[in-house]
N, CA, C and O atoms as a GROMACS GRO file, in nm:
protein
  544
    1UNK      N    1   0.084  -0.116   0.000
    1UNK     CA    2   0.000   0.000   0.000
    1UNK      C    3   0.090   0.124   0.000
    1UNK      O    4   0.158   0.156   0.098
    2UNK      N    5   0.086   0.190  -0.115
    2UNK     CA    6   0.161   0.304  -0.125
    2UNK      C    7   0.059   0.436  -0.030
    2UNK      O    8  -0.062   0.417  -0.015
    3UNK      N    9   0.136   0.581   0.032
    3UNK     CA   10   0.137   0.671   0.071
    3UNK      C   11  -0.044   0.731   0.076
    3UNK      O   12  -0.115   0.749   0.174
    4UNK      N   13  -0.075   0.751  -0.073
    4UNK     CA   14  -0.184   0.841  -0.129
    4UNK      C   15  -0.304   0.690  -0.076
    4UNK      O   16  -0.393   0.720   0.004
    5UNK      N   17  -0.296   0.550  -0.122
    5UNK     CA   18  -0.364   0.450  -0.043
    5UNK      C   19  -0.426   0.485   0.080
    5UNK      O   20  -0.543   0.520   0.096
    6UNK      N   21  -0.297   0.467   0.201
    6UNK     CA   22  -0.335   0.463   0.324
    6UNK      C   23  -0.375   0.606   0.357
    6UNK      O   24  -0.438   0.617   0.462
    7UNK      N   25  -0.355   0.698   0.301
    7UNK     CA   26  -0.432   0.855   0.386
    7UNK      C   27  -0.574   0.819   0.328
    7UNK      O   28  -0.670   0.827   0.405
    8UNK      N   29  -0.592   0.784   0.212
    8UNK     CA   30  -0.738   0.761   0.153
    8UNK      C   31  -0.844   0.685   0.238
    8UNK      O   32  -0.963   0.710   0.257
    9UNK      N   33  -0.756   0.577   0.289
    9UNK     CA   34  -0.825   0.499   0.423
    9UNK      C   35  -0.833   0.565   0.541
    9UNK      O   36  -0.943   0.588   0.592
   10UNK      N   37  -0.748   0.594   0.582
   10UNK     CA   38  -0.740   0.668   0.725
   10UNK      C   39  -0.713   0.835   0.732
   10UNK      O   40  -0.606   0.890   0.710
   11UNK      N   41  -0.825   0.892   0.765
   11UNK     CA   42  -0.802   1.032   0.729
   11UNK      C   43  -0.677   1.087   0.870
   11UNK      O   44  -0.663   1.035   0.981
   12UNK      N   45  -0.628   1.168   0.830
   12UNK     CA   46  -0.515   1.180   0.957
   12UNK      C   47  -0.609   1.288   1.076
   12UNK      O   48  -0.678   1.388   1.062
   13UNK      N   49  -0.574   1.219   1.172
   13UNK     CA   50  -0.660   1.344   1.287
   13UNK      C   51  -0.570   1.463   1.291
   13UNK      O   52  -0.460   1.487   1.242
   14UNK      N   53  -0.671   1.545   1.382
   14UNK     CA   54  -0.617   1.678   1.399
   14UNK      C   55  -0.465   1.666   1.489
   14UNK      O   56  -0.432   1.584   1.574
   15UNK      N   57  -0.406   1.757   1.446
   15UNK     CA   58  -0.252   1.791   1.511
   15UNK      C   59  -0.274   1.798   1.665
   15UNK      O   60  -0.187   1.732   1.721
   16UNK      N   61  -0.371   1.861   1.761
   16UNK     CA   62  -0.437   1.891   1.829
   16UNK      C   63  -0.425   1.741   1.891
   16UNK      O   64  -0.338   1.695   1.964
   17UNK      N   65  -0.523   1.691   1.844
   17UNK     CA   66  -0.609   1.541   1.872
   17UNK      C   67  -0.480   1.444   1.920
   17UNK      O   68  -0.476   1.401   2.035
   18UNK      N   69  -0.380   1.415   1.824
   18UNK     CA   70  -0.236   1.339   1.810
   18UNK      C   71  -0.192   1.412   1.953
   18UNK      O   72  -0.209   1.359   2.063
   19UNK      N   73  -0.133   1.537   1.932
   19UNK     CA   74  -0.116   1.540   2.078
   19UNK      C   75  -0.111   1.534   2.229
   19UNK      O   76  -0.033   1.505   2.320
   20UNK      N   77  -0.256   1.583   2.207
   20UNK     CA   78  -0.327   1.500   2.327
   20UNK      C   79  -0.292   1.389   2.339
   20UNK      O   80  -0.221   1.370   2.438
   21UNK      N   81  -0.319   1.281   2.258
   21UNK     CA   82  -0.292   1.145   2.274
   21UNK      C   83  -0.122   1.099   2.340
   21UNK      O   84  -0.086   1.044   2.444
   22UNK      N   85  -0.051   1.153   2.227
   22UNK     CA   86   0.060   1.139   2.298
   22UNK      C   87   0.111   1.169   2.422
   22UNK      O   88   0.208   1.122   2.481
   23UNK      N   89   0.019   1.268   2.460
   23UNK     CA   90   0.059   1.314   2.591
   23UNK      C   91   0.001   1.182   2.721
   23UNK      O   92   0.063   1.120   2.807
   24UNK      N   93  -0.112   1.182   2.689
   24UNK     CA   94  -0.196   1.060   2.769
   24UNK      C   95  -0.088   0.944   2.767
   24UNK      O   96  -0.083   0.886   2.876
   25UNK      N   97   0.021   0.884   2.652
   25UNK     CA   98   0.078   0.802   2.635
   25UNK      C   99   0.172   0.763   2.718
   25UNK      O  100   0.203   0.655   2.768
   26UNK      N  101   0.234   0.926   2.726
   26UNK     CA  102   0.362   0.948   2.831
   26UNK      C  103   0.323   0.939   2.964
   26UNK      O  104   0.380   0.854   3.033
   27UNK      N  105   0.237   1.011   3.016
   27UNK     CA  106   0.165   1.062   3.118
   27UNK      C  107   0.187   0.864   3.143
   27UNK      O  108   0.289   0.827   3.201
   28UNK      N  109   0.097   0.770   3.099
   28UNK     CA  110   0.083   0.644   3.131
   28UNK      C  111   0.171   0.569   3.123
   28UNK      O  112   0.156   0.457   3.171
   29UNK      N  113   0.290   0.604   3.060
   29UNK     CA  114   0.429   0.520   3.066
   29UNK      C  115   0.497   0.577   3.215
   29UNK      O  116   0.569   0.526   3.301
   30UNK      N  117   0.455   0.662   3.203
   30UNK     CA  118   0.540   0.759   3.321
   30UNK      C  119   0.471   0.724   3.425
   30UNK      O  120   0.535   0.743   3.528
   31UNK      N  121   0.352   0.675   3.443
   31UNK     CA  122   0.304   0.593   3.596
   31UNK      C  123   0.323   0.462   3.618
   31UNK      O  124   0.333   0.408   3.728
   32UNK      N  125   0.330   0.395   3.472
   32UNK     CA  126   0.333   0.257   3.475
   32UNK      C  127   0.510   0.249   3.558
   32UNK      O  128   0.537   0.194   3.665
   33UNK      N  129   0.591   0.314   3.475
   33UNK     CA  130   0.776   0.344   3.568
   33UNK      C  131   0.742   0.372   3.681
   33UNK      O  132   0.761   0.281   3.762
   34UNK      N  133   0.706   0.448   3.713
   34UNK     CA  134   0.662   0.508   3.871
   34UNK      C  135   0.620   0.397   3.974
   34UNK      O  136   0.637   0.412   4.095
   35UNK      N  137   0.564   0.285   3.918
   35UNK     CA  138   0.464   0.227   3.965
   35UNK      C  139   0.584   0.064   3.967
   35UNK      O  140   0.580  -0.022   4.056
   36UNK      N  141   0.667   0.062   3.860
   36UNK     CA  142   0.770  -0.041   3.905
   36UNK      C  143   0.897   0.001   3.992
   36UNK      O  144   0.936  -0.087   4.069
   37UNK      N  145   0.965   0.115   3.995
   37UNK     CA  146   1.002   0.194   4.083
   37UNK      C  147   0.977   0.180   4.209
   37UNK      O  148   1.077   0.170   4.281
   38UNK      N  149   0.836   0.174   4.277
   38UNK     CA  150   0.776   0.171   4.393
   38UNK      C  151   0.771   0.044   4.420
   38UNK      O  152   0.802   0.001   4.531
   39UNK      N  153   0.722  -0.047   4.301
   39UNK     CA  154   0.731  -0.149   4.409
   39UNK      C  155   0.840  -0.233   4.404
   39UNK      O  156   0.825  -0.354   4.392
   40UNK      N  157   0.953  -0.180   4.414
   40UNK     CA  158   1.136  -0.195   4.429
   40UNK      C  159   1.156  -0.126   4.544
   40UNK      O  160   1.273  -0.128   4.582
   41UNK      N  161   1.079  -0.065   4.612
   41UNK     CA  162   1.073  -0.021   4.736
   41UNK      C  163   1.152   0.129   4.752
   41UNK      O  164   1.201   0.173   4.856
   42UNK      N  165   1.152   0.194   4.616
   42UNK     CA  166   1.177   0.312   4.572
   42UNK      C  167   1.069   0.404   4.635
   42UNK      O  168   0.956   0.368   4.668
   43UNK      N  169   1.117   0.512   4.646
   43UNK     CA  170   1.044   0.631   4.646
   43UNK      C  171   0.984   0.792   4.542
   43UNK      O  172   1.025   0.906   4.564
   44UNK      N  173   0.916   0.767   4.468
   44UNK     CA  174   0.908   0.875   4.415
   44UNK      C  175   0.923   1.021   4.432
   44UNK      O  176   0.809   1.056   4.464
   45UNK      N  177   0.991   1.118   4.431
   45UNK     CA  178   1.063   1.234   4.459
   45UNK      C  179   1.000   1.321   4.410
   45UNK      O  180   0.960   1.408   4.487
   46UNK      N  181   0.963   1.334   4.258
   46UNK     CA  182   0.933   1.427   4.148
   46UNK      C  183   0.873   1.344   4.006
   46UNK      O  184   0.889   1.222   3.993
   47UNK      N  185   0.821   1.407   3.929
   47UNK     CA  186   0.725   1.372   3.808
   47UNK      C  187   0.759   1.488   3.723
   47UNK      O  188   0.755   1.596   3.781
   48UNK      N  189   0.783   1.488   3.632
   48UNK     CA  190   0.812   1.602   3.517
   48UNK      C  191   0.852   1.729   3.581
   48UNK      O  192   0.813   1.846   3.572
   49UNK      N  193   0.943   1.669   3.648
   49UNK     CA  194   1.055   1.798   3.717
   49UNK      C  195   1.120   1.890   3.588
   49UNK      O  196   1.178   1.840   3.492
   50UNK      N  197   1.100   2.015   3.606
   50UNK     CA  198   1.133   2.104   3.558
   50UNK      C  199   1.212   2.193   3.633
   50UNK      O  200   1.211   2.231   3.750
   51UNK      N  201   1.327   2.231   3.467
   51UNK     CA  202   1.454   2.336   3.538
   51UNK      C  203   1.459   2.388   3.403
   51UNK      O  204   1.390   2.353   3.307
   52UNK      N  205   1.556   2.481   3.408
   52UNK     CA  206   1.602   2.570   3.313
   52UNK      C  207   1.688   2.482   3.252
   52UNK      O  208   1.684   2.493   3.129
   53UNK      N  209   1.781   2.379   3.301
   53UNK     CA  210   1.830   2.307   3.228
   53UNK      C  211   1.714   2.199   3.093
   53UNK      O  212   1.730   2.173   2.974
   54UNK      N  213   1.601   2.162   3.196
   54UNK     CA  214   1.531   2.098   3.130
   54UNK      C  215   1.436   2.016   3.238
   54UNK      O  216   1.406   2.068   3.345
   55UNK      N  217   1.384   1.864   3.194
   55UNK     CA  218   1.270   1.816   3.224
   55UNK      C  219   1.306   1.666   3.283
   55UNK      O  220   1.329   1.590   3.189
   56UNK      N  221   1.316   1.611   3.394
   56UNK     CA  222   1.317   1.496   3.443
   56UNK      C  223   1.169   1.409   3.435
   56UNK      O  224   1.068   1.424   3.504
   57UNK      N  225   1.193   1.318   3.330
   57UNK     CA  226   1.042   1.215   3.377
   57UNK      C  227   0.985   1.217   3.533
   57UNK      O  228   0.893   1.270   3.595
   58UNK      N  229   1.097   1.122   3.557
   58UNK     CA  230   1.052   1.053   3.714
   58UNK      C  231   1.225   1.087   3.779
   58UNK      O  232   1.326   1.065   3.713
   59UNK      N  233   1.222   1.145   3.922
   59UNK     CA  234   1.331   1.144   4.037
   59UNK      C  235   1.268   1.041   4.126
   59UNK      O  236   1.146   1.038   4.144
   60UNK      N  237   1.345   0.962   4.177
   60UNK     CA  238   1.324   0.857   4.251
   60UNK      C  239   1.444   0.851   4.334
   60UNK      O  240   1.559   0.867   4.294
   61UNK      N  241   1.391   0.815   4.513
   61UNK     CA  242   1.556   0.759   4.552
   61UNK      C  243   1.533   0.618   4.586
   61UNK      O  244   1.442   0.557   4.642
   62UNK      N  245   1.668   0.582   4.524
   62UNK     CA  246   1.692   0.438   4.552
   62UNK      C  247   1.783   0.391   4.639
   62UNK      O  248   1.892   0.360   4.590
   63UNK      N  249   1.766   0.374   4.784
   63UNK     CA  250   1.806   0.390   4.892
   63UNK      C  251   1.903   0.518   4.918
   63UNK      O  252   1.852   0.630   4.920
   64UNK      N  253   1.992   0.507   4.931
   64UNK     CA  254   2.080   0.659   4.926
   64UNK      C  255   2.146   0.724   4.788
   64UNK      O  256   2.238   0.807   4.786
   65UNK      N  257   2.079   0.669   4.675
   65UNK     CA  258   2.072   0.739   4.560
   65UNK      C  259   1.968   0.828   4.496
   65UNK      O  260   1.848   0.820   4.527
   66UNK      N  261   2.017   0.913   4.406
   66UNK     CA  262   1.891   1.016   4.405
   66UNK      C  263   1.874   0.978   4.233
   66UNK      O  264   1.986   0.997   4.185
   67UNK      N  265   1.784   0.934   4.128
   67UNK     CA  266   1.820   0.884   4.025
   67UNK      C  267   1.710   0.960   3.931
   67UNK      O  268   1.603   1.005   3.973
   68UNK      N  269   1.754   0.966   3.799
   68UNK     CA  270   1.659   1.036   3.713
   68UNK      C  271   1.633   0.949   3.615
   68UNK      O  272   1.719   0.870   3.576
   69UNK      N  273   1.517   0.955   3.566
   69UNK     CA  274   1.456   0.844   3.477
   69UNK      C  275   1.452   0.929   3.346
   69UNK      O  276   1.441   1.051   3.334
   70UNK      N  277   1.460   0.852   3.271
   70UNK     CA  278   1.360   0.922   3.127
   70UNK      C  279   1.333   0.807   3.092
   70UNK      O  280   1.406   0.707   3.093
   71UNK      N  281   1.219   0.818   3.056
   71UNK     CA  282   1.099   0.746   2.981
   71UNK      C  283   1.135   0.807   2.872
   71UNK      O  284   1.164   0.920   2.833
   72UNK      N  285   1.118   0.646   2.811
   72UNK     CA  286   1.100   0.645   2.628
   72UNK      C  287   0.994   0.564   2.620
   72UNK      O  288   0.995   0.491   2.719
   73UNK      N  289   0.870   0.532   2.526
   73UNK     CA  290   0.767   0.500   2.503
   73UNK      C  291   0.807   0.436   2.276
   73UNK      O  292   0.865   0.481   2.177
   74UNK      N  293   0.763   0.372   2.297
   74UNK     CA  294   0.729   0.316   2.131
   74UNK      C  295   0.683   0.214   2.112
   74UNK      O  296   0.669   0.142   2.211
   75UNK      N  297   0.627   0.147   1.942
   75UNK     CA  298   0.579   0.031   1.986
   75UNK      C  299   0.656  -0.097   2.064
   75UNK      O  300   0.600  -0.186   2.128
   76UNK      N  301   0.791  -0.081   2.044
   76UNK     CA  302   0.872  -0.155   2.097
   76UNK      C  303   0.985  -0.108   2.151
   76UNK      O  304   1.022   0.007   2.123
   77UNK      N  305   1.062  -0.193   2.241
   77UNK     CA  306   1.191  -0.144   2.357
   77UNK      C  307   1.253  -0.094   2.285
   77UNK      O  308   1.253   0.028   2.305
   78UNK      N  309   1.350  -0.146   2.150
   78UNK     CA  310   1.434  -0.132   2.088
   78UNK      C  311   1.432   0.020   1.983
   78UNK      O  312   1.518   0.098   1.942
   79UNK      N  313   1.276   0.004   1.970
   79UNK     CA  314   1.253   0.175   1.899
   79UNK      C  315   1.232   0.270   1.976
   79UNK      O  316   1.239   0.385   1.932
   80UNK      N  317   1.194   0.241   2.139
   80UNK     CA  318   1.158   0.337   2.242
   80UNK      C  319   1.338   0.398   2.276
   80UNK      O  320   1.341   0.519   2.298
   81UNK      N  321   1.455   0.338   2.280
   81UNK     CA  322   1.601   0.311   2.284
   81UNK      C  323   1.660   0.399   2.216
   81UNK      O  324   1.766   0.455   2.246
   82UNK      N  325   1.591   0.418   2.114
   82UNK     CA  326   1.664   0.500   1.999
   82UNK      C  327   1.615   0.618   2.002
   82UNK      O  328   1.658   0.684   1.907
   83UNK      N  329   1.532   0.684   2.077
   83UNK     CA  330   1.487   0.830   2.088
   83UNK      C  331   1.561   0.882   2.219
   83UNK      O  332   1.507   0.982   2.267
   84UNK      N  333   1.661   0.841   2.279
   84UNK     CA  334   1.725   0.863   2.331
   84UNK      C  335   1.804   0.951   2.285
   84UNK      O  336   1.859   0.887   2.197
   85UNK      N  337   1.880   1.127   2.279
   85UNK     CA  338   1.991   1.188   2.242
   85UNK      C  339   2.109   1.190   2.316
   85UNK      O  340   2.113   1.156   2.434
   86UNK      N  341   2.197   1.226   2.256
   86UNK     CA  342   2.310   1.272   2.347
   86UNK      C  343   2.279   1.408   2.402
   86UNK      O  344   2.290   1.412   2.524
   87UNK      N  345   2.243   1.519   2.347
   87UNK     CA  346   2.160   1.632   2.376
   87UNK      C  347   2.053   1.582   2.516
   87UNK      O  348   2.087   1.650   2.614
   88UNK      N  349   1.998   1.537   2.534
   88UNK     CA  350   1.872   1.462   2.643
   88UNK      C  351   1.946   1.456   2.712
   88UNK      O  352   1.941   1.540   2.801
   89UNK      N  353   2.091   1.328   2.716
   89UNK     CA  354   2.179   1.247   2.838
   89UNK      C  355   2.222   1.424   2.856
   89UNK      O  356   2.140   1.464   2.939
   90UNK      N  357   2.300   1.526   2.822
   90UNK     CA  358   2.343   1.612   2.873
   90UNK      C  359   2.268   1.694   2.954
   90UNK      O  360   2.316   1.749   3.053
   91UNK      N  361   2.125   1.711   2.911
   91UNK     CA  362   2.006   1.780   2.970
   91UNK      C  363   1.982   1.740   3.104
   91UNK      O  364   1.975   1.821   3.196
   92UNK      N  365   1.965   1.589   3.119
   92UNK     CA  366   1.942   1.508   3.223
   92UNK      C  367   2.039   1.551   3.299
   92UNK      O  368   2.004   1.600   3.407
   93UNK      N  369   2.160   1.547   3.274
   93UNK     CA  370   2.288   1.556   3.386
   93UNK      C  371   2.286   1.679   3.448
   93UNK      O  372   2.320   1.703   3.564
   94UNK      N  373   2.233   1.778   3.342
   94UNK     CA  374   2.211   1.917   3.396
   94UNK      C  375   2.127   1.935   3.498
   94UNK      O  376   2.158   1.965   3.614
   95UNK      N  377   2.023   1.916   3.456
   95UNK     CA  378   1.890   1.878   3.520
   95UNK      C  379   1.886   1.829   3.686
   95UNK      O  380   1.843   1.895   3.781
   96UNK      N  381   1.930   1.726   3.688
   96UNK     CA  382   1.958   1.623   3.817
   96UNK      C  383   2.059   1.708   3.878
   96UNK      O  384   2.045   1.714   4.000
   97UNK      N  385   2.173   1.787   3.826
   97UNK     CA  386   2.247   1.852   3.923
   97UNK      C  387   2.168   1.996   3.997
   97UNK      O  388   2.175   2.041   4.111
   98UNK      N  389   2.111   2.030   3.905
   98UNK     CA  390   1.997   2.150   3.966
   98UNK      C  391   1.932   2.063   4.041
   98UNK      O  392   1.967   2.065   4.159
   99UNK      N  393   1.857   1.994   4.016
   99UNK     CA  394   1.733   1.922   4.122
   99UNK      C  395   1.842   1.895   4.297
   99UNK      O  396   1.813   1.928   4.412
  100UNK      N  397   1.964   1.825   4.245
  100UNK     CA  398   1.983   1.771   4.416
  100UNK      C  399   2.086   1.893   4.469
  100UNK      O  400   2.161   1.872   4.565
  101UNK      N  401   2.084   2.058   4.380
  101UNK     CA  402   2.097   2.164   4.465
  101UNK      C  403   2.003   2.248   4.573
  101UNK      O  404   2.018   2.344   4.649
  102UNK      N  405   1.896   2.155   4.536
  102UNK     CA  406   1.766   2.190   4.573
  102UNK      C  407   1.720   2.116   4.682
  102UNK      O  408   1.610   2.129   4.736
  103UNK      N  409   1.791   2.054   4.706
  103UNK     CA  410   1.731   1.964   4.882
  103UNK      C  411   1.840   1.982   4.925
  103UNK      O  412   1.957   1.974   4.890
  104UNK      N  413   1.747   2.025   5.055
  104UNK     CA  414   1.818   1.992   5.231
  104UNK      C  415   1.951   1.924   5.205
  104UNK      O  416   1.956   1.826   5.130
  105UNK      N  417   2.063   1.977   5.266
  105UNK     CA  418   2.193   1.898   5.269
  105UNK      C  419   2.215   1.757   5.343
  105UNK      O  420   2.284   1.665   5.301
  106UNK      N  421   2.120   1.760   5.498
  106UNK     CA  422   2.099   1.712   5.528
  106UNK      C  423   2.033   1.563   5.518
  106UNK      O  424   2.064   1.463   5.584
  107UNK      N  425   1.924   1.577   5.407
  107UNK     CA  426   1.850   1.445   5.417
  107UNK      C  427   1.897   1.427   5.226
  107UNK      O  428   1.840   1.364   5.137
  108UNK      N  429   1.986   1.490   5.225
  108UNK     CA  430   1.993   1.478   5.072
  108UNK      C  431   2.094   1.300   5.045
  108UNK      O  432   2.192   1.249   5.100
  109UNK      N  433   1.986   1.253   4.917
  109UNK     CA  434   2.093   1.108   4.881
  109UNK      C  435   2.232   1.146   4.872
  109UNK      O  436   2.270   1.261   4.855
  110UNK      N  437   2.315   1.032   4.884
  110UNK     CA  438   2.472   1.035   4.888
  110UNK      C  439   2.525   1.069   4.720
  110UNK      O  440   2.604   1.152   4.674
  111UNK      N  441   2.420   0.938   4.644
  111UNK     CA  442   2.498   0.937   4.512
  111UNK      C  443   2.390   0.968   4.403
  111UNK      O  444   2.287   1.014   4.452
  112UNK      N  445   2.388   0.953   4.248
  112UNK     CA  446   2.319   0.997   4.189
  112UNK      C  447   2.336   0.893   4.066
  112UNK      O  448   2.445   0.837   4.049
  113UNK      N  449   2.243   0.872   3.994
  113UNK     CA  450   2.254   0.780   3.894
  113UNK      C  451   2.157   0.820   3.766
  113UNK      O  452   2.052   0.875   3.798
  114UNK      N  453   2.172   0.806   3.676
  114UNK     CA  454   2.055   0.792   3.557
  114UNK      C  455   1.979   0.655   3.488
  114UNK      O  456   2.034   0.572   3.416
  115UNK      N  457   1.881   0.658   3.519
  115UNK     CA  458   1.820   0.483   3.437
  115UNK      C  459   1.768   0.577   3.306
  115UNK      O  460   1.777   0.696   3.276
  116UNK      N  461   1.710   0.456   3.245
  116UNK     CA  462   1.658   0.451   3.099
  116UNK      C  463   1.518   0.361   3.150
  116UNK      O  464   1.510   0.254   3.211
  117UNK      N  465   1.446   0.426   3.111
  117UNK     CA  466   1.327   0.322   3.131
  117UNK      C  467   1.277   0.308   2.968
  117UNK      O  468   1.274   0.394   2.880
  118UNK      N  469   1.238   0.165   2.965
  118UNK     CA  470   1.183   0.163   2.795
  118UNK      C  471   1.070   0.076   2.838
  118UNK      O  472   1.068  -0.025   2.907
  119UNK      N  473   0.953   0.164   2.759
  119UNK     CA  474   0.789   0.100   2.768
  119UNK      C  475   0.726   0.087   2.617
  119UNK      O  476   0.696   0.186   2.550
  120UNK      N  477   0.711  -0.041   2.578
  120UNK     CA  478   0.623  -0.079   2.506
  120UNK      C  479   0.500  -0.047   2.445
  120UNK      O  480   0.427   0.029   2.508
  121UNK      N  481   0.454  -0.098   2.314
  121UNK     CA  482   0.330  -0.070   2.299
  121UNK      C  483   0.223  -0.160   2.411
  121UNK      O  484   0.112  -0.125   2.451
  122UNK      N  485   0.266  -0.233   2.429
  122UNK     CA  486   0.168  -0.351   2.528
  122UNK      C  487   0.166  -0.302   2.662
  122UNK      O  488   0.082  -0.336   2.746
  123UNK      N  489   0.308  -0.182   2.692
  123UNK     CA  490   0.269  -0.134   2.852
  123UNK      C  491   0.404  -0.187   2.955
  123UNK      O  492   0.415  -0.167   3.076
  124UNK      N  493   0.506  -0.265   2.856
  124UNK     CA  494   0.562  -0.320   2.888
  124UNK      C  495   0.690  -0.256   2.974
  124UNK      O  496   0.747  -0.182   2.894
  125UNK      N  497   0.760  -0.252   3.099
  125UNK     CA  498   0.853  -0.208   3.121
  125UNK      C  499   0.979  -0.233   3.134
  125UNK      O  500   1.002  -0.292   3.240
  126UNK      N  501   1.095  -0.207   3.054
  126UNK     CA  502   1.271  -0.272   3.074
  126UNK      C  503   1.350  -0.119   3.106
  126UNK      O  504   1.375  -0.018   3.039
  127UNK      N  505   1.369  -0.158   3.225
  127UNK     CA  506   1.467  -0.055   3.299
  127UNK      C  507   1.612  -0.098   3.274
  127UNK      O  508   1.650  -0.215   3.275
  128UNK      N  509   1.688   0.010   3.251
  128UNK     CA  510   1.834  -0.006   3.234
  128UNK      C  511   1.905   0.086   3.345
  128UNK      O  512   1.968   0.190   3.323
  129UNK      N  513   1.886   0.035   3.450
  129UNK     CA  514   1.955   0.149   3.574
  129UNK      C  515   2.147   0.160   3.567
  129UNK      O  516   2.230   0.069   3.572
  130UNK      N  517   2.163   0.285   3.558
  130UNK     CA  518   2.305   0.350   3.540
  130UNK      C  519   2.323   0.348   3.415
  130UNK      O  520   2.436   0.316   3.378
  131UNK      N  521   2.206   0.384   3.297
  131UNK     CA  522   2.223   0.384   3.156
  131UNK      C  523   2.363   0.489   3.096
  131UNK      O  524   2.425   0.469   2.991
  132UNK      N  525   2.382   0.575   3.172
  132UNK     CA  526   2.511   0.675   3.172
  132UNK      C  527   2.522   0.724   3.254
  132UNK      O  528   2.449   0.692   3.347
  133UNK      N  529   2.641   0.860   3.278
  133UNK     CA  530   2.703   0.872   3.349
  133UNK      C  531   2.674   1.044   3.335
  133UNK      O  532   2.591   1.082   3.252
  134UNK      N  533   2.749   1.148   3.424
  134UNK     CA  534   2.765   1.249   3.419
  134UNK      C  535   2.841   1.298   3.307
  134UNK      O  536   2.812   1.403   3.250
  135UNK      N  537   2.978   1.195   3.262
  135UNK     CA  538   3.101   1.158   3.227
  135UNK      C  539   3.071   1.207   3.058
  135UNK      O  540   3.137   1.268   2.973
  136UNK      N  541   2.925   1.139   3.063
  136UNK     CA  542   2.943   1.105   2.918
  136UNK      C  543   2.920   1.193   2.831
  136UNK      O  544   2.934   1.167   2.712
   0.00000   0.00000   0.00000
């Protein structure tokens, strides 16, 4: 089925409409992580933490680590993997260093880490905890 075929079948929704959706997508990948996170006996910290550097999915501490997630979403792990940037990993590092300038010295985690969370079209979740580094 060539191009002019499939729009003929499926009219494309509004730009609007797609968005929304996608957003609902993330929003639900981003609880479904949240939700394996927790029951690892994690704590959720933050949800679409925002900085000037940029945007953390999910902050979580994992016992005396303070860790930043990004969620990737696609129909599959391996295509959710690849929307990953090097631009993002730098954002993130930025990001997470603003966020743990921002707590108490005191009750603040020791160390800091970055996962990769990858969610499926089926809902599926494969975490890659310490996906990089500050380093990188």
């Amino acid at each position: 089925m060539d191009r002019t075929q499939r729009t003929a079948r499926m009219p494309a929704r509004p730009r609007a409409e797609r968005g929304a959706a996608n957003r609902r997508g993330g929003e639900m990948a981003e609880e479904a992580v949240a939700l394996h996170y927790m029951g690892r006996g994690c704590r959720v910290l933050a949800r679409r933490w925002r900085s000037a550097a940029g945007e953390i999915d999910l902050v979580v501490q994992d016992g005396e680590t303070v860790v930043a997630v990004e969620v990737k979403r696609a129909s599959t792990h391996d295509t959710a993997a690849l929307r990953l940037s090097q631009r993002q990993r730098e954002r993130l590092c930025a990001a997470l260093a603003l966020f743990c300038e921002g707590q108490d010295a005191a009750g603040a985690p020791a160390g800091r880490r970055f996962d990769l969370a990858l969610v499926d079209g089926m809902g599926r979740v494969e975490l890659y905890p310490n996906a990089w580094g500050e380093d990188w």
